[in-house]
C-alpha positions in Angstrom: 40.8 -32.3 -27.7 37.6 -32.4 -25.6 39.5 -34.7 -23.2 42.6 -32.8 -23.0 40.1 -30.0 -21.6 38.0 -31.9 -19.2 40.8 -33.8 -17.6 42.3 -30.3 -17.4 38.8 -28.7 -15.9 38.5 -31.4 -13.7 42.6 -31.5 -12.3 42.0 -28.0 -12.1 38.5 -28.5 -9.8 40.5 -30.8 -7.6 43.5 -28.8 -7.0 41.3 -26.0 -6.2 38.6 -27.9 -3.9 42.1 -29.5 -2.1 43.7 -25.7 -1.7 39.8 -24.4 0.2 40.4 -28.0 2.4 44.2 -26.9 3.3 42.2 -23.4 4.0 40.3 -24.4 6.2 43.1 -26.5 8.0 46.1 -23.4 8.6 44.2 -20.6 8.3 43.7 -18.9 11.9 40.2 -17.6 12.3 36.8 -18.3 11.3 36.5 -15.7 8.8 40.0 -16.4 7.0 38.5 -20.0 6.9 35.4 -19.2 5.9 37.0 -17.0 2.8 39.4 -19.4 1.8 36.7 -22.6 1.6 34.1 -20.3 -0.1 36.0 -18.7 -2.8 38.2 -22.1 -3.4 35.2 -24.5 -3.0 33.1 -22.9 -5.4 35.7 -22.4 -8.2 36.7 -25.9 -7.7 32.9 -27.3 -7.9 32.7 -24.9 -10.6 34.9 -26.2 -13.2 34.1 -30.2 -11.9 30.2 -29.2 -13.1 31.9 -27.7 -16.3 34.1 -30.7 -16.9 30.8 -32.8 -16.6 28.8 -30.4 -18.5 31.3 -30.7 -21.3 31.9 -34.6 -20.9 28.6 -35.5 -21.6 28.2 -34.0 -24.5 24.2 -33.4 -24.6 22.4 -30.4 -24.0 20.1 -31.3 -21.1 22.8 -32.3 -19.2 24.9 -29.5 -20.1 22.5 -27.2 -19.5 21.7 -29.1 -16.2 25.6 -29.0 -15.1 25.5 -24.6 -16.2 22.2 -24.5 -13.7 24.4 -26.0 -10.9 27.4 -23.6 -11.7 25.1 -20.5 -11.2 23.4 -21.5 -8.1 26.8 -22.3 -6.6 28.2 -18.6 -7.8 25.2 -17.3 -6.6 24.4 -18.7 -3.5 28.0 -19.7 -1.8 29.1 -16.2 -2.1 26.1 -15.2 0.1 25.8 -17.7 2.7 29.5 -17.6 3.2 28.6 -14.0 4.0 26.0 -14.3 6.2 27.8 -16.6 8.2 30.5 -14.9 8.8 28.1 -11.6 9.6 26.2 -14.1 12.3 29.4 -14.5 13.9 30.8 -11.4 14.3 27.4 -10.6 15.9 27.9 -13.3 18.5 31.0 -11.9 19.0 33.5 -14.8 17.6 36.9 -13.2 17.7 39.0 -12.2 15.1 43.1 -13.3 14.4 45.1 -11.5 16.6 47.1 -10.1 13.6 44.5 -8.3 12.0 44.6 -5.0 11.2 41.1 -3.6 10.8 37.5 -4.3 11.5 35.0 -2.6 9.2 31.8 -3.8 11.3 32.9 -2.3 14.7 34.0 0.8 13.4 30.7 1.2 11.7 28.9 0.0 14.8 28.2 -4.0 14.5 26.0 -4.2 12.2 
C-alpha cells in the first residue's frame, strides 16, 4: 500500500514541477511566471520530499524530508514575493491584458 502512495506522491510531484516548467514557458510576464513556478514548484518538491519521507521508512529521515517541506512552504512563498516586488520597483512591465495594478494605485511601494 505504501508503494501505491509514494509512486502516487511522487507522479503527482512530477506532474506538478513539469506544469510550473510549462509556466514559466507560455505564460506572458514575469509576475504570471514567477506565480505559476512558485506555487507549482513547491507543491511539486513538496510531495517528492513526502514521497521520500515516507519511502524510507525511518524517523530521521522522515523527519529530515518534513524539515525540507516547511522551509520550502515557508521560504518559496516569500522570495517569490520579494522578487516580484523588486521588479515592479525597477519598473519591469506588466502583460498588456491586465486589468489592475494594486502597487501603483497605492503608490509603488
Amino acid at each position: 500500500m505504501t508503494d501505491w502512495l509514494i509512486a502516487v506522491l511522487l507522479v503527482g510531484g512530477g506532474v506538478f514541477c513539469l506544469l510550473g516548467a510549462v509556466g514559466i514557458v507560455r505564460l506572458p510576464d514575469l509576475y504570471t511566471r514567477m506565480q505559476a513556478s512558485t506555487k507549482a514548484g513547491t507543491l511539486g518538491a513538496g510531495m517528492v520530499a513526502l514521497a521520500a519521507g515516507i519511502g524510507f521508512g525511518d524517523l530521521d529521515a522522515a523527519m529530515r524530508c518534513g524539515l525540507v517541506m516547511v522551509f520550502l512552504f515557508l521560504t518559496a512563498p516569500v522570495g517569490s514575493h520579494l522578487i516580484a516586488r523588486a521588479a515592479h520597483r525597477r519598473g519591469v512591465p506588466l502583460w498588456g491584458g491586465s486589468v489592475v495594478d494594486h502597487l501603483r494605485e497605492r503608490g509603488g511601494n
